[in-house]
N, C-alpha and C positions, 0 to 999 in steps of 0.2 A: 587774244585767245592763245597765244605762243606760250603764257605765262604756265597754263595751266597743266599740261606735264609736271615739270615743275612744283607745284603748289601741292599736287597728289604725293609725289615724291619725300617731300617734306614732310606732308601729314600723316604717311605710313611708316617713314624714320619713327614719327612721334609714335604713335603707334604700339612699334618696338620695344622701344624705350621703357612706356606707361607699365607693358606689362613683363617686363624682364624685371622692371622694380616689385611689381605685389610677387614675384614669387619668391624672390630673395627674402622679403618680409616676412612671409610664410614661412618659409624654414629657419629664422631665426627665433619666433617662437615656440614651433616643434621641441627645438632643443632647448629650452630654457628651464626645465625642468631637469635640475643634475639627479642623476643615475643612484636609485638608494634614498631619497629622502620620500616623503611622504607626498602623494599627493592635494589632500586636504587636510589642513593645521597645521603643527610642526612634528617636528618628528619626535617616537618617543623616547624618553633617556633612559639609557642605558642602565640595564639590571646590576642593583650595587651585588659585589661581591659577598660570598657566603661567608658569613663569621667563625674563625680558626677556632676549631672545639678547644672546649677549655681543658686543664691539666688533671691528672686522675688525681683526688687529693689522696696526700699520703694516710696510711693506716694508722692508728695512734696505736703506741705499745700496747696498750690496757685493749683494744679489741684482738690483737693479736694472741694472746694469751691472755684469758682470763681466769682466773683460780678459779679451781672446782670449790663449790662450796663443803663445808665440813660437812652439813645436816645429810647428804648425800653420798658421800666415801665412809663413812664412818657406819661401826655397826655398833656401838657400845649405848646400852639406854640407862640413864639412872633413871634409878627406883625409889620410891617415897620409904623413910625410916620404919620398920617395923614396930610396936610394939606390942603387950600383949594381950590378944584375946586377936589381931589384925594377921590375914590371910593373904599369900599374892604368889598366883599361878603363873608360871611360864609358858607359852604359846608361843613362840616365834623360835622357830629351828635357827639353829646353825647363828645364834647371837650371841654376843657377848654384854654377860649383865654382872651390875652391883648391886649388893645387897646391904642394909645395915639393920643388924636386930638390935633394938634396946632394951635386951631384957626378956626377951620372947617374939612372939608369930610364929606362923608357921609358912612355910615353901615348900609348894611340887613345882618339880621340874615334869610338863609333860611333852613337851617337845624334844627333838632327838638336838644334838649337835653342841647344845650349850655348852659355855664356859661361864661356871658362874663362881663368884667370889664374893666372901660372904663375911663382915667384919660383926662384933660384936657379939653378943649369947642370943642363941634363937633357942623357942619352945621345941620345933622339929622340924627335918626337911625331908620329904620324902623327893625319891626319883623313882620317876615311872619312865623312863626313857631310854635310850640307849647310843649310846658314844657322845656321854657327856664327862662332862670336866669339874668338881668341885672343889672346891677351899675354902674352908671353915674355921672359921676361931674355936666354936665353943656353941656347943650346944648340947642339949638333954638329950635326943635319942636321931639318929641317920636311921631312916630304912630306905633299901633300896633294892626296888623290885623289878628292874628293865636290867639287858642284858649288857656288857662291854664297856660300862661304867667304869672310871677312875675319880675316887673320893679319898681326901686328905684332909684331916679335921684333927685339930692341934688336943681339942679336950673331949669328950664325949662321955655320956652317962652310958647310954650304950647305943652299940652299934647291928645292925639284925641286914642280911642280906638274904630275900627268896629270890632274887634273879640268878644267872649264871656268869660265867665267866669275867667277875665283875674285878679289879684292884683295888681291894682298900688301907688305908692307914692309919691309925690314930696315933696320935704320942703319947694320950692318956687317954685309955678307957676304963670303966667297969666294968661291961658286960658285953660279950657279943654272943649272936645266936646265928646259924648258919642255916639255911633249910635249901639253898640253891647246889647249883654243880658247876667246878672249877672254879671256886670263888679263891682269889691269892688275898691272903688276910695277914696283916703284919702293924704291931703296936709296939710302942715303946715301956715310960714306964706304969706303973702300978700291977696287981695281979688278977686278970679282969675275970669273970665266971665265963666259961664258955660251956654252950650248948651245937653240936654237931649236928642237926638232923639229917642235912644234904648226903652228896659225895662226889668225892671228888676234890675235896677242899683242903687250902692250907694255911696252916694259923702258926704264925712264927715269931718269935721277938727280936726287931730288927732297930 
């Protein structure tokens, strides 16, 4: 019975021993989890990088300047060929038109602004308008009855102005008749009939 001191001794070293080892164990699982990864599956991969924007493409010459088209700048309309017994009114202010008689037609200008040029022999052109422009080859009779008109007409049978303050010129007339005021009236050659009715008016050989 001496033994058994002893023997208690021993069996409470072990004791000790049994459980200073489960706690050591314990804490080495604790940690076995590094810091930052995932606890269940793996961890996820990392977000790829955003793609470098792409380059601005350069402009091509042709969008940087692009020509105006002509149908759009341009104010000039051709006209279909006259002939005669065939009619064609001016409506559009402030244009610039051609004309070709073959022989005859007739033209009003009844819009303001025209500049119109006129190649070949026409039946007649009248102008009802005012602060227009004409040039004429050759035609049988000009009337012009709108005001601040300028007409130039190389041949003319005759020429007859009721508006006012109009300039006209022929190179060759036969006849002019005046019934407007301030009309400047000026012909080259032949010796054409004048009738005066207006006043104010003047007829000159230039």
């Amino acid at each position: 019975m001496k033994h058994q001191p002893a023997l208690r001794t021993v069996v409470g070293l072990a004791a000790v021993v049994f459980l200073m080892s489960g706690c050591t164990a314990t804490a080495t699982t604790d940690t076995a989890t590094p810091i930052g990864s995932a606890v269940n599956g793996s961890a996820p991969a990392p977000a790829a990088p955003a793609p470098a924007p792409a380059p601005a493409a350069a402009e091509s010459p042709a969008a940087l300047a692009a020509p105006a088209s002509s149908t759009q700048s341009s104010t000039a309309f051709a006209q279909p060929i006259l002939s005669p017994g065939r009619e064609r009114k001016l409506t559009l202010a402030d244009a610039d038109v051609e004309l070709v008689c073959d022989g005859g037609g007739k033209i009003e200008v009844l819009a303001n602004g025209i500049t119109l040029t006129v190649t070949g022999h026409c039946q007649e052109i009248d102008i009802l308008s005012s602060g227009t422009t004409v040039r004429a080859e050759s035609v049988n009779e000009i009337d012009v009855d709108g005001p601040r008109n300028t007409v130039t007409v190389e041949k003319a049978a005759g020429l007859r102005a009721e508006g006012s303050n109009n300039t006209l010129h022929a190179d060759e007339v036969g006849q002019i008749n005046l019934e407007g005021q301030g009309n400047q009236v000026t012909f080259g050659a032949g010796n054409p009939r004048i009738n005066d009715e207006g006043s104010g008016n003047s007829i000159s050989v230039k």
